[in-house]
N, C-alpha and C positions, 0 to 999 in steps of 0.2 A: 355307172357300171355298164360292163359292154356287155354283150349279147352272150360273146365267149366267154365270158371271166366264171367260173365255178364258185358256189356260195354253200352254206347249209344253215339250218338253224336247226339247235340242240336245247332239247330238255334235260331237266337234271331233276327227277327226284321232286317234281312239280305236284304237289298237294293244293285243294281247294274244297272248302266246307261252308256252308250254311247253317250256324249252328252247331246242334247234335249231330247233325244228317252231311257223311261225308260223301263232296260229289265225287271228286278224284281223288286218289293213293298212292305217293311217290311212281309218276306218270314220267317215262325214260326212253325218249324218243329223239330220235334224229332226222328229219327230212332234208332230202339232197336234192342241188337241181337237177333238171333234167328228165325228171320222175313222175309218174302221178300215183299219187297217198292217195289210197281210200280207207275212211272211218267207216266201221260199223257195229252195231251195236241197237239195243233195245230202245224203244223211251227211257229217258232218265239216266241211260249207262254212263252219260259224260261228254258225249260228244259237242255239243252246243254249247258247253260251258268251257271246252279245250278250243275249239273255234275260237270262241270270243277273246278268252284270254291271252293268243296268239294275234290277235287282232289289235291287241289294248283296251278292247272294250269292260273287261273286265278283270282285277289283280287276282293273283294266287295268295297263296298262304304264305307258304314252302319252298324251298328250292331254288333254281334258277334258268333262265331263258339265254343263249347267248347265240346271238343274230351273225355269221361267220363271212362279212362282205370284204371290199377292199380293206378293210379300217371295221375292226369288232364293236359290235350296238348290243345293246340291254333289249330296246324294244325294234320293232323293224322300222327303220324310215317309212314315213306315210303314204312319199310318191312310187314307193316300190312292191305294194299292196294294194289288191281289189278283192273286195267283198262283196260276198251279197247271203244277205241271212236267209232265213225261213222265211219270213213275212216280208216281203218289200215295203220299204218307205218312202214312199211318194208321197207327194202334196198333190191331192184330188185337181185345183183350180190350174196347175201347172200342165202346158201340154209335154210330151215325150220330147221334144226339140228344143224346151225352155229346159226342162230337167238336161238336158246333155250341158245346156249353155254353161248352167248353173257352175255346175263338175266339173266343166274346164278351166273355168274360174278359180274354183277353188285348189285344181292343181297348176294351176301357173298358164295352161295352156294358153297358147295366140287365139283369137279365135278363129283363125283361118285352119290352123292346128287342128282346135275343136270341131269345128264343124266339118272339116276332113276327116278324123275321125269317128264324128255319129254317122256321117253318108254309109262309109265303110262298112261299121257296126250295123247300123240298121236297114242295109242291106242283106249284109252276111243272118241276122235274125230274123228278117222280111216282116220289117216292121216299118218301111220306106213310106207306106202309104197311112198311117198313123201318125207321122212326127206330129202334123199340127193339132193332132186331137187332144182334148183333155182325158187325164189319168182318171176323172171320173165317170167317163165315156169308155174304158177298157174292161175287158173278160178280163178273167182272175190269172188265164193263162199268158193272155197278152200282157197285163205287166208284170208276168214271172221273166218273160221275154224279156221286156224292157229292162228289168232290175240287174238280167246277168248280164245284158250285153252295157248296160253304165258302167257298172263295174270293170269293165275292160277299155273305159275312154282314153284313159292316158298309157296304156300299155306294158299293165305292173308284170313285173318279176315273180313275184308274190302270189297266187291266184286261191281265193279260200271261198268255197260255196258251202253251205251249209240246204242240204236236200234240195237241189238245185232244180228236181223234176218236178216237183210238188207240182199238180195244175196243169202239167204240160201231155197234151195228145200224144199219141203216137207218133209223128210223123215230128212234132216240136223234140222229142227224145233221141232219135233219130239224130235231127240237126243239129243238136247239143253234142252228142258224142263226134260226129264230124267238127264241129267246130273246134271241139276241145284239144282232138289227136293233133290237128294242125296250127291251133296256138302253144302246145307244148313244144312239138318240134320248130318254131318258128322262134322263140323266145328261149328255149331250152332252161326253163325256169322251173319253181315249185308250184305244181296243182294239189292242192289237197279238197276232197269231197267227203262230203257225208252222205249219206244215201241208204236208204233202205232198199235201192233196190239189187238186189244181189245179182242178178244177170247182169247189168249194167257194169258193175263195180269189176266184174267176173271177164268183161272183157277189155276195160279202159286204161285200170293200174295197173303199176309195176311194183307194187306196195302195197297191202292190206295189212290195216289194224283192227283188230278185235277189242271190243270194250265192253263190259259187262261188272255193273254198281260199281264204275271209278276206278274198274284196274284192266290192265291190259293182262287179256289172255294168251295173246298168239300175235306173232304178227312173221309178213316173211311176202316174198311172191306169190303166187296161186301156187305154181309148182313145187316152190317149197314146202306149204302149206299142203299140198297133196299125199305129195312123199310124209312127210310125219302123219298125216291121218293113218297111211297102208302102216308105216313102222310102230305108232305109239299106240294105236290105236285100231287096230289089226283088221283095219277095211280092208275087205275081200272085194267092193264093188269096183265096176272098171272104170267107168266113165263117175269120177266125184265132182262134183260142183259144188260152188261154194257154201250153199245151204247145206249140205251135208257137212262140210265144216263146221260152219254157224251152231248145229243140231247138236254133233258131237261135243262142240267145244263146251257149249251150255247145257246138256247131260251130264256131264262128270264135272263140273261144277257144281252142282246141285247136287251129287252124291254126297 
């Protein structure tokens, strides 16, 4: 797939339960490239389990997934996806340089490829002077560092973080959102996030989803998203942000 070629991947009516305890509810979404999706939502609302199952890591119930590339996929091709969950999974005994090795391996990379590659990355993360250290020798923040910028070794189309800041100072949050504006414009692909952090989310997407116990409430631009706050919802304040969203949305839900 080239850089130019426009894709999307479409939900249909995507349900997923546990049980009695439903996580998601005929879930009807479209992400386009080009864009960055932000999730959000409470603990629990569904986000982590819509991640995953957009990932393969876990099936639905329900519905259907249809992946819109040169040639239409059920699931996504693997070399056109990078993840990085909540918890990173590192192998403690491995250093950051052995982990990049690994992951170019497994995507086919040369390893001149690969190792072009981590230079780049763990530069762009300024984790340069780390590679040969062991993952049992890093801050929790350092290998939040290290887990998103693997995730971008082979230089997927695809990009899905699941609370990406978790761990990360100020100044690593910072670098995340510059990194991100210019690997979306660079690849012109799909970023989707999850994040609690609503300023964050407030300035990065062109997309917000609302989720709240497995349904989507709202979803649209921020400024769409504003404008119906003032229309449905007769905010008189001037300046809304998205937590004022978030508040309202989950107010009258709970009526």
């Amino acid at each position: 797939m080239s850089n130019n070629s426009k894709f999307s991947i479409t939900l249909d009516q995507i349900s997923k339960s546990y049980g009695p305890r439903i996580v998601l509810k005929d879930i009807q979404l479209e992400f386009e490239s080009s864009r960055i999706f932000g999730l959000i939502g409470a603990n629990g609302s569904g986000k982590t389990t819509l991640l995953e199952i957009l990932v393969g890591l876990k099936s639905y119930d329900s519905g259907s997934i249809l992946f819109q590339l040169e040639q239409n996929h059920t699931s996504i091709p693997k070399n056109l996806i990078g993840f990085a969950g909540q918890v990173p999974v590192l192998w403690t005994q491995l250093t950051c340089k052995e982990h990049a090795q690994l992951l170019g391996r497994f995507y086919n990379l040369s390893k001149q490829k690969s190792m072009s590659a981590m230079e780049d990355l763990f530069a762009k993360f300024h984790l340069s002077s780390y590679q040969n250290e062991r993952i049992e020798n890093l801050s929790g923040g350092l290998k939040q560092r290290l887990n998103l910028a693997l995730s971008l070794l082979h230089k997927p189309r695809i990009l899905i973080w699941d609370e990406p800041t978790t761990g990360l100072d100020i100044d690593s949050k910072l670098l995340l959102r510059d990194l991100l504006m210019q690997y979306s414009q660079e690849t012109l692909g799909i970023i989707i996030l999850s994040s609690h952090d609503l300023f964050e989310l407030e300035n990065l997407c062109n997309h917000l989803i609302f989720l709240n116990q497995g349904k989507i409430l709202a979803q649209g631009s921020f400024v769409e998203l504003q404008k119906k706050m003032k229309e449905q919802y007769n905010f008189n304040k001037r300046n809304i942000h998205l937590e004022d969203i978030y508040k309202s949305l989950i107010q009258t839900t709970e009526k």
